[in-house]
TIVOLUM-52789 format. One record per residue (C-alpha): x, y, z; residue in one letter. Coordinates in pm, whole numbers, plus 50000, padded with zeros to 5 digits. Example, Ala and Ser with C-alpha at 12.3 -4.5 7.8 and 13.67 -1.06 7.14 Angstrom:
512304955050780A;513674989450714S;
//
This chain:
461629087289963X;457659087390110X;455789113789989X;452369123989932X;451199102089611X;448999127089511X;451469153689508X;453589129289287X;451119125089013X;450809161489015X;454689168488998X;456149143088759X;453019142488516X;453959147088125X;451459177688179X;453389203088358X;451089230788346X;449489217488655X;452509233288844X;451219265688921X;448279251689082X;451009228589278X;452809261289371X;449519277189482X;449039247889696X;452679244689828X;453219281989940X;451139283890197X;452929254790419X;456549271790341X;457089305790174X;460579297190098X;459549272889761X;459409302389574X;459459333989784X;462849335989733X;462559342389369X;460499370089454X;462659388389648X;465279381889370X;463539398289125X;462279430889347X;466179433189414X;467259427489007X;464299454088930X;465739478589251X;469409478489145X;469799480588779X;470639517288823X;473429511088984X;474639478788734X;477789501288612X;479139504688969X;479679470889181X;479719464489520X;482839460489748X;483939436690006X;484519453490361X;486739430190548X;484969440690921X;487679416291126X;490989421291016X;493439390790972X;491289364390894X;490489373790512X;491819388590229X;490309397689957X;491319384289612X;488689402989396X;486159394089167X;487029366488916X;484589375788629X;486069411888629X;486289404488261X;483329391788157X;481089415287987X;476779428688086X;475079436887846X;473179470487893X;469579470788107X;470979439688296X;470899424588658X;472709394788727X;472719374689071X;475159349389142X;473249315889301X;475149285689371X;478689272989322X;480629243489289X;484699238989225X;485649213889010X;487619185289159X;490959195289044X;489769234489166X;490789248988799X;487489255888723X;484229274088876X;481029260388793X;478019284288920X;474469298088812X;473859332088669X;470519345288701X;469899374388454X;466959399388445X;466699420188092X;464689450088050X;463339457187698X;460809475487596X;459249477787944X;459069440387940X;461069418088194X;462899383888111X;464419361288395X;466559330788274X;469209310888425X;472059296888263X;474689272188414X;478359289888333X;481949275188448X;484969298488483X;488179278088414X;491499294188529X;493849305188310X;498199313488385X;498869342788183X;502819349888307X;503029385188165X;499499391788369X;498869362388636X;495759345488662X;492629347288446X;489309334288403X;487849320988064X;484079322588081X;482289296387868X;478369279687896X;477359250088038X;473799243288030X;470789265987963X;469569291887898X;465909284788138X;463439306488110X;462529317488527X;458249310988488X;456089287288563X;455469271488228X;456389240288073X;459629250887939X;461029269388257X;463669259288539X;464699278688831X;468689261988888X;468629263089303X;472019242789344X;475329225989182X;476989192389275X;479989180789059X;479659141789136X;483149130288992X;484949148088722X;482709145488494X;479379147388582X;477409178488719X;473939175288908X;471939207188872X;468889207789117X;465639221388902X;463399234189192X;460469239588942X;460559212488757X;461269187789095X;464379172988907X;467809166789010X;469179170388619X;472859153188550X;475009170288282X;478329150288144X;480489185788128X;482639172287904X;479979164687636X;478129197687731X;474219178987749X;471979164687931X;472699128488030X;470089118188288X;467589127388536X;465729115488891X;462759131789029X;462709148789379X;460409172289509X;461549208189496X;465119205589539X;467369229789676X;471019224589712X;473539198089730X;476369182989927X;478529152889827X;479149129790157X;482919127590196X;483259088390299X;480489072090062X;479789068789733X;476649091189819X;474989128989834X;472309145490016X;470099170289864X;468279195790098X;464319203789968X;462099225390079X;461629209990433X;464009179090454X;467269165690418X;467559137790217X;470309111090100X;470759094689726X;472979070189777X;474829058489448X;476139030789313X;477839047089027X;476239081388862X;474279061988616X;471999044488928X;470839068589139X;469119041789438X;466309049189674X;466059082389819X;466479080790215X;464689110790427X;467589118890693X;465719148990868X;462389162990827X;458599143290732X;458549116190517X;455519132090314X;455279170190236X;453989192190540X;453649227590652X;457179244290652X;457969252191055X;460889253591277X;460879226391470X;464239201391684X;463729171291769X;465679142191840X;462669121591591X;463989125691244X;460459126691125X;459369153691390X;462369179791234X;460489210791063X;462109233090814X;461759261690587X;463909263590301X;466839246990436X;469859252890265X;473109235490279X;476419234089996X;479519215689892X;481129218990251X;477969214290448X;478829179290598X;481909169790854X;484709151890767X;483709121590878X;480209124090720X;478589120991081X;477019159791105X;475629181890850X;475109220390918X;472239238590751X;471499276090724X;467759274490724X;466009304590506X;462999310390621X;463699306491000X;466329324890991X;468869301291181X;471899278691190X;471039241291280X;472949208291295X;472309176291200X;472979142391324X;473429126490966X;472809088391134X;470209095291327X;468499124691204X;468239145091542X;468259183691457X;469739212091696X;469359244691657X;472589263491730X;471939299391636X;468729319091540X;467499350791552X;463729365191570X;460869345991763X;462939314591866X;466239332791940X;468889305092034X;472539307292149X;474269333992033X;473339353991712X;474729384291537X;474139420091557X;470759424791432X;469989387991355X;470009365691060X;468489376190729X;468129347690516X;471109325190568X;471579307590278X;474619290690291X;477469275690499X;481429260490511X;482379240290749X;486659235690734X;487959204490790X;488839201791143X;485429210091245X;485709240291422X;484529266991206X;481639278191012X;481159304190774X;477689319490710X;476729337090388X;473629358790535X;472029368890191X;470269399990259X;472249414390504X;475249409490293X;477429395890568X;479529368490618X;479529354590931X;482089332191157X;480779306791413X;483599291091649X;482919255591838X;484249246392146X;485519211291931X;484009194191631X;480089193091687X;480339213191988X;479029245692103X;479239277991951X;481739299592146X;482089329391975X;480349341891653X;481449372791437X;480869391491153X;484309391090980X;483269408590682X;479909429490428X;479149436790120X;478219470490037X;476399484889703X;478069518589587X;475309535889782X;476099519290091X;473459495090127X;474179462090173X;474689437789843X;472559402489872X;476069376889912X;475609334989843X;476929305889789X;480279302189981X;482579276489850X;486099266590004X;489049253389824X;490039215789971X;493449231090118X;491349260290286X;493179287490106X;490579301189909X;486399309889988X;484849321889708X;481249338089743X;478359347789472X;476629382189482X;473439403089390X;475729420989137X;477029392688922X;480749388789126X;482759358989247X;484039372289514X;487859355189589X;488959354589952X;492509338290082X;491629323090405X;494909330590657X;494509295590808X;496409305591100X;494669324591260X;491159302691215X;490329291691530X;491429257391637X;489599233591877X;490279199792055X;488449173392308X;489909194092629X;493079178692789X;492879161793119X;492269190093429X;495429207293498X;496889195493119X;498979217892927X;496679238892713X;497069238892299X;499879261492133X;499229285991863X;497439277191584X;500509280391363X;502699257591571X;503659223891459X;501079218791135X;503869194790982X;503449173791302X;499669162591200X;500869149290847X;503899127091047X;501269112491287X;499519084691105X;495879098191116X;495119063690862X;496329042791151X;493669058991361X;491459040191103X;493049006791149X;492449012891561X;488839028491532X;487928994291348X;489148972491600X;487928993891863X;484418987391679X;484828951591702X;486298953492047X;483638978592229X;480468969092004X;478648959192278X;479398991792481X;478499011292181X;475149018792006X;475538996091746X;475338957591847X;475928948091512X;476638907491475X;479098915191140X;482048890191097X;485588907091178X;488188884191079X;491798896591200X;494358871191085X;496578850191336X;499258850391061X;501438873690835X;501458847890568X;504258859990411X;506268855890732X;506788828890935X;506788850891289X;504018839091523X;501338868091612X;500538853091967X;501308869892308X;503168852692568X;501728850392856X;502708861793175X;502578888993453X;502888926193375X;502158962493463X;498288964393570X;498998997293366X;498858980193019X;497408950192829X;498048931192525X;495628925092240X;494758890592155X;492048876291937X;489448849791999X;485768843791876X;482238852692010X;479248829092037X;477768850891782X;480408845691525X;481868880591595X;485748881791607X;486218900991954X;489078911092163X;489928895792453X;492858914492728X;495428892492904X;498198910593149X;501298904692937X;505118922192997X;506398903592703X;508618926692453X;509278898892246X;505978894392068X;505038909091731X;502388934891641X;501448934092018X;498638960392041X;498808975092434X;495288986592560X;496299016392778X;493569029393077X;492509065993046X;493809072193356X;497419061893272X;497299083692925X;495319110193122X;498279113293356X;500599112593031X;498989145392891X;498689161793150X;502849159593217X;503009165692808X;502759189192568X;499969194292310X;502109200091982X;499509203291768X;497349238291708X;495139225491484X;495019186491439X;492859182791162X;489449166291136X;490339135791365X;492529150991651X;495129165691859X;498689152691904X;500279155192278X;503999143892325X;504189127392656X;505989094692810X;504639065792909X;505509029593057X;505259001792760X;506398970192883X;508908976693168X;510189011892996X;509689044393000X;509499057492682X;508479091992483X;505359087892261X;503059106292092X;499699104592197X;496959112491930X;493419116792103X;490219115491854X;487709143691842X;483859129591907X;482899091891958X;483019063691781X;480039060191558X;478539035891288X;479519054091005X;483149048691151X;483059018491232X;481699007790852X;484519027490701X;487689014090877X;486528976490898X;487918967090613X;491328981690684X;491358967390955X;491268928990855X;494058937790617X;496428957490837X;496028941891154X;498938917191070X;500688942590847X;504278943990948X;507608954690787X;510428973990962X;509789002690744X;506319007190821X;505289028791142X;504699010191462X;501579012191645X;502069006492037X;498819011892160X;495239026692203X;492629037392498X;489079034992439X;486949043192761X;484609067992796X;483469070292463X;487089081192317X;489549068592097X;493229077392150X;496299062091985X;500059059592097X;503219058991833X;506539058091973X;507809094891883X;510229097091606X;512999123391628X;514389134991330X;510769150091169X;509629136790838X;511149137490463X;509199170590413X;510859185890695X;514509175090621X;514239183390218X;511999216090218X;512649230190584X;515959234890612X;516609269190519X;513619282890718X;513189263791032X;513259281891330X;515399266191578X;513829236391761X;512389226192074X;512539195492230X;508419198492254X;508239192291881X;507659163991723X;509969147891497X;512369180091522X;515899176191724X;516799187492029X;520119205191955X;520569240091853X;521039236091524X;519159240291236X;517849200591080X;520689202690795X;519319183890452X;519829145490379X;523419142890130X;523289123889845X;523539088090015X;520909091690292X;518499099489993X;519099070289812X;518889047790191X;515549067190182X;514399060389876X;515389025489853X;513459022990230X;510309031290115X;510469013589801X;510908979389937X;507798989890193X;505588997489892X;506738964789719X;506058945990050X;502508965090008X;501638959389677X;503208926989611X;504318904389998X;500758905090089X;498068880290021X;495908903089998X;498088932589827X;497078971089998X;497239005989809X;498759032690014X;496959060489889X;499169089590054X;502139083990003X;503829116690002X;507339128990190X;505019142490467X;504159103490542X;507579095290546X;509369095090869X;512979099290928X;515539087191176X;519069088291223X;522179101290953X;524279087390689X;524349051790677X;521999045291028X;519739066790832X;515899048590882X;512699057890701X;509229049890800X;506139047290592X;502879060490815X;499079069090774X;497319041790620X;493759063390701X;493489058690348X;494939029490251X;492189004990016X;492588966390096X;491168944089812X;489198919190000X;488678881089925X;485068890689785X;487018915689585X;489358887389433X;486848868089304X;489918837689169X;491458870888932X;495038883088995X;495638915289104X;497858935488902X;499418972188878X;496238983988647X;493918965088876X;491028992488969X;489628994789356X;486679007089445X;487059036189683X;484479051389878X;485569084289830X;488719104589628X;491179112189879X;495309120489848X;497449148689844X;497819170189540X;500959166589390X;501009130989414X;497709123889263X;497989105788906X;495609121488670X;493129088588630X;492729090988965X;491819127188984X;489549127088686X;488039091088678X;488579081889049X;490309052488915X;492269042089193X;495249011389143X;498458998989254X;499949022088987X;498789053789226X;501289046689433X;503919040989178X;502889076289078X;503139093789392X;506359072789510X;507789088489180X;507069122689259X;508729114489593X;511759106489405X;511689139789204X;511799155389525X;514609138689641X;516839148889336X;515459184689257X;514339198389660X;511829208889534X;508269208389624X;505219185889459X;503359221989374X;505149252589345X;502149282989438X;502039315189271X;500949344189411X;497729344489230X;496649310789346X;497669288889050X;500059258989093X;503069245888890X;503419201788948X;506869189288938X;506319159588812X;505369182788470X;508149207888499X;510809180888555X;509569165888228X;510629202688036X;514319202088216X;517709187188198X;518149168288492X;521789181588592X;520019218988603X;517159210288809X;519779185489130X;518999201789448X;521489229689519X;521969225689877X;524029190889797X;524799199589413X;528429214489517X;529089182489697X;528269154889450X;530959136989282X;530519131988884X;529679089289008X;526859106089211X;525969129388959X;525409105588709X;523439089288965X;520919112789030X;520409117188658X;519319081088637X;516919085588959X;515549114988802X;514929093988502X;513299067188715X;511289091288893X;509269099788503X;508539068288452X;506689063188797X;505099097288712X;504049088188332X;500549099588290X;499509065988146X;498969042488438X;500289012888170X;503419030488135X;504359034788485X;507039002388652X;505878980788955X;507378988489262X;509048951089212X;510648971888911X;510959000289070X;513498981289404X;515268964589111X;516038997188927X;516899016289246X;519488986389347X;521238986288974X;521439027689007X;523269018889350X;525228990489223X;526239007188918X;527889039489062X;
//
């Protein structure tokens, strides 16, 4: 990071007690480096009269929120105390709450400020429910500007281990291993103020007081370079400026938080203090927008007596909703977009916090649980506020279907559908389509992109016949640039003979599609929308489901997915989802998938009982009256034997062996009964390749680790050295495959949810269980004492996969072989 050297020396020499002289210097050119403190500590000294009573929530829109309480109801204040709530950070598994508690004592007529880093871990008490046990982290910091004082302005948890506290007064970004309870390491960074991790690199950005900036990592022990994304490279004036210049960008306290940044790391919102507005931020480029703000520079639309000091925001994961902590106003506020990174359509205030007088409470840090259940918010009055999110009725947004297209159905409808549709292959497509369209797109990057002519563990040819075809569709065939580049060339082909034959459809022709379709998805998640339409593929007519990307294709994209796509572009097994085609004109990325009938694994084991009769505008659901009846005993093992042999074929067929990642009964596709009964293995969006520069002339084995950008899965079917060490290997999938099984035997589901939030795993609960008490009851009746005994063994099978030591845990080679005994043997 440039900066002013002078301003350096000043900062990071041994001497701090030229700081106040610094501050003196700094105010002027942005109020919010330490004007915020002040106003914390008028409203600590205004409000310890009323420390006995707390505020309370007022839930202004109804149906969107409810509230939860405060989860440090139990802790105890000592008397003549103020305590303000200022950032917040969950801890990757969500059990625990780290946050800051700022504390103002009155004794003797003499005030004391400190901060001290706390963590609230959850508790299951099953005579009470859910509890909190409060315990210290780091601290106690004196709030003055001495050598010995820290004001904490933000909280980061990097992995599972280590916690990044910003020091705004001291200009350090401090690292804390939470398990040790110290002090581990430190950078330097001018005046720091809060934190977001970037969801598809192994890097975070920090916002200060009048930039954005990036630390990329290589692991938490080497913090690299800093990188300015927005604002000026050295230390200016605080202002409110947009530009599309990354350097010309002027802030004032800009604050961000854990759910800041889009899913696919391309936009970051900020709720900028001082100026009293919401902005976005074009994360590769730098270019700033403001999209709301009140006062001088009113933009777009703004709440009911403006912004007063935003200080915090939550993006969820589709993109196409943002909640605004206002601090002083005490309100929490709900922007809509039009789609991801679009305009704002609609903002409310959905709900206020109100001191016992009436008067509204200061409210910070928001902080959303990864599955969107849960926001939790700090306050003036020492509360952690818990809110359940109702999901369906957040507001859902899409790129807009074709004119005259069916419009989207509620927001409820059809949520399974997104987890059948392989949102990984949309990785494996956005890749190519980077190789394909480079030149069209910003990028005109000369990087090799080697797609394989081969599958060389079979012996089936990759090329297309030529011939002529249906101007309507193309095949995909691969030849090489002048530059080295591995690009795509088109060729009219109406073969349906070749393998992994890639159709380019025009927009037109899928345009056309949607418009005749239906959109089955409400909310698609943070890639896109799901339409079930027909379409001509070779010389039939067939139904498909049509999955259309949200935004363009971008850099940051086209850097994640490349390596997928050198591994999976020759990927093929006959229990493995088929991709039939793509369109990529006007900027826009949609993919086609024949559509499965018959719904996914999740559907037929857990849905039965509850499904509401079907449609034939679902996908995956049947087109009869009745209700999708559960596998029986023998389509389960078909099933599981199915997928097994896919995951072997994965880990073990390949050159170049693949981790799943997700494999869950959600990514499972079903088709057919009894003995036609097929299973299909789908989204590889997070599927991790090992590369030849990964092999390096060493075998690969089940204990092997990958690096991975980024901790992604399903919980449920995460293994814990995954979750806690982000230690990802072949044995992952063993794991999850295993809880798969579990599922099969018991019905039940990967996490069982209690009322109060807190979650029971299966693959734990099976463990404390006979297996004959736990056999799903919807087939139990019907077993025979052969099948029974059966079932016992899978269950048995299933723990093993599911042993908490990776080393433990079979290969899927082992896992096929003990599958085909159990079926052999009964």
């Amino acid at each position: 990071m440039a900066t002013n050297p002078m301003l350096l020396r000043l900062v990071f020499s041994s001497n701090l007690l030229f700081l106040p002289l610094l501050f003196v210097f700094i105010t002027p050119m942005c109020v919010g480096c330490n004007a915020i403190e002040n106003h914390y500590a008028i409203e600590m000294s205004n409000r310890r009269e009323l420390q006995e009573q707390r505020s309370s929530l007022k839930i202004v829109h109804e149906g969107i929120f409810t509230y939860l309480g405060d989860i440090l109801s139990s802790s105890d204040r000592s008397p003549n105390t103020s305590v303000l709530i200022d950032a917040m950070v969950l801890s990757l598994d969500e059990r625990t709450v780290y946050y800051v508690e700022k504390t103002e004592t009155m004794v003797n007529s003499t005030r004391s400020q400190t901060s001290v880093v706390k963590k609230a871990e959850r508790l299951l008490n099953l005579s009470q429910g859910v509890d909190y046990n409060i315990s210290y982290v780091a601290g106690p910091w004196l709030n003055a500007t001495n050598n010995k004082s820290t004001i904490v302005q933000g909280l980061l948890m990097l992995d599972s281990v280590h916690l990044i506290i910003s020091d705004k007064l001291n200009s350090l970004l401090r690292r804390f291993d939470v398990t040790q309870g110290k002090q581990v390491g430190s950078r330097e960074m001018l005046f720091p103020l809060q934190m977001a991790k970037h969801p598809t690199q192994e890097a975070f950005f920090v916002s200060s007081s009048d930039r954005i900036i990036k630390v990329p990592l290589t692991r938490p022990e080497e913090w690299n370079e800093f990188i300015v994304i927005s604002g000026p490279a050295d230390l200016q004036k605080g202002d409110f400026v947009d530009s599309q210049n990354k350097s010309e960008v002027r802030f004032c306290a800009p604050h961000i938080g854990p759910q800041a940044v889009s899913q696919d790391g391309g936009l970051m919102y900020v709720a900028d203090y001082w100026n009293n507005a919401v902005r976005q931020v074009d994360l590769l480029r730098g270019a700033t927008d403001t999209i709301s703000a009140s006062g001088p520079k009113n933009t777009g639309l703004i709440p009911e007596g403006g912004f007063q000091n935003p200080n915090g925001v939550v993006l969820t994961a589709d993109g196409c909703n943002l909640f605004v902590s206002d601090r002083n106003s005490g309100r929490i506020h709900w922007l809509k977009f039009d789609k991801p990174g679009g305009n704002v359509t609609e903002l409310k205030t959905v709900a206020v916090l109100l001191k016992p007088n009436g008067s509204p409470e200061l409210i910070t840090s928001p902080c959303l649980s990864k599955d969107e259940q849960y926001l939790f918010f700090g306050s003036g009055d020492g509360q952690i506020l818990k809110l359940q999110l109702n999901i369906t009725a957040v507001h859902g947004c899409a790129m807009a279907p074709p004119p005259g297209g069916k419009t989207r159905t509620s927001h409820g409808d059809n949520l399974g559908l997104v987890l059948q549709i392989s949102l990984g292959v949309l990785g494996f497509l956005i890749g190519a389509l980077a190789c394909t369209f480079c030149v069209c797109f910003c990028f005109r990057r000369h990087s090799r992109l080697t797609v394989r002519q081969k599958d060389r563990t079979r012996n089936t040819s990759t090329n297309t016949p030529q011939g002529t075809g249906s101007s309507d569709q193309k095949s995909l065939s691969t030849s090489t640039s002048s530059h080295g580049l591995s690009t795509h060339k088109f060729s009219e082909s109406s073969s349906e003979s070749a393998t992994n034959v890639i159709r380019e459809f025009p927009l037109s022709v899928v345009q056309a599609a949607v418009e005749k379709g239906t959109c089955l998805t409400g909310k698609g998640g943070g890639y896109g929308d799901v339409y079930r339409a027909s379409l001509e593929v070779g010389r039939k007519t067939v139904d498909v489901a049509i999955k259309v990307m949200r935004g363009e294709l971008n850099e940051i994209k086209h850097r994640q997915f490349r390596a997928e796509l050198n591994a999976l572009s020759n990927v093929r097994h006959k229990n493995l989802c088929k991709l039939l085609g793509f369109c990529a004109e006007e900027g826009k990325c949609i993919l086609v998938y024949p559509f499965i009938e018959g719904g996914s694994l999740h559907d037929r084991l857990h849905d039965h009982r509850r499904q509401p009769k079907p449609s034939s505008d679902e996908q995956g659901k049947e087109t009869s009256d009745e209700r999708l009846p559960p596998p029986d005993w023998q389509e389960r093992m078909l099933i599981a034997k199915q997928i097994a042999t896919c995951l072997r074929y994965l880990h073990s067929e390949l050159e170049q062996p693949i981790v799943h990642r997700d494999v869950k009964c959600r990514n499972i596709l079903v088709q057919g009964r009894g003995k036609s009964v097929q299973a299909f293995l789908c989204d590889f969006g997070l599927a991790k390749p090992r590369t030849e520069d990964e092999y390096d002339g060493h075998t690969f084995t089940g204990n092997t680790t990958v690096d991975t950008l980024t901790t992604a899965g399903t919980p449920g079917y995460m293994p814990p050295e995954y979750i806690f060490e982000s230690r990802l290997t072949m044995s992952s999938d063993v794991f999850a495959f295993g809880v798969v099984l579990l599922e099969l035997v018991t019905g039940q589901l990967p996490i069982s949810r209690l009322e109060d939030g807190s979650v029971v795993l299966l693959s734990r609960c099976a463990r404390q269980s006979a297996a004959d008490t736990l056999i799903d009851s919807s087939i139990q009746s019907s077993l025979t004492p052969s099948e029974g005994k059966m079932a016992s063994d899978v269950m048995k099978l299933g723990l093993q996969c599911t042993d908490e030591l990776a080393r433990k845990r079979p290969s899927m080679k082992d896992v096929v072989f003990e599958l085909e005994v159990i079926m052999k043997s009964h």
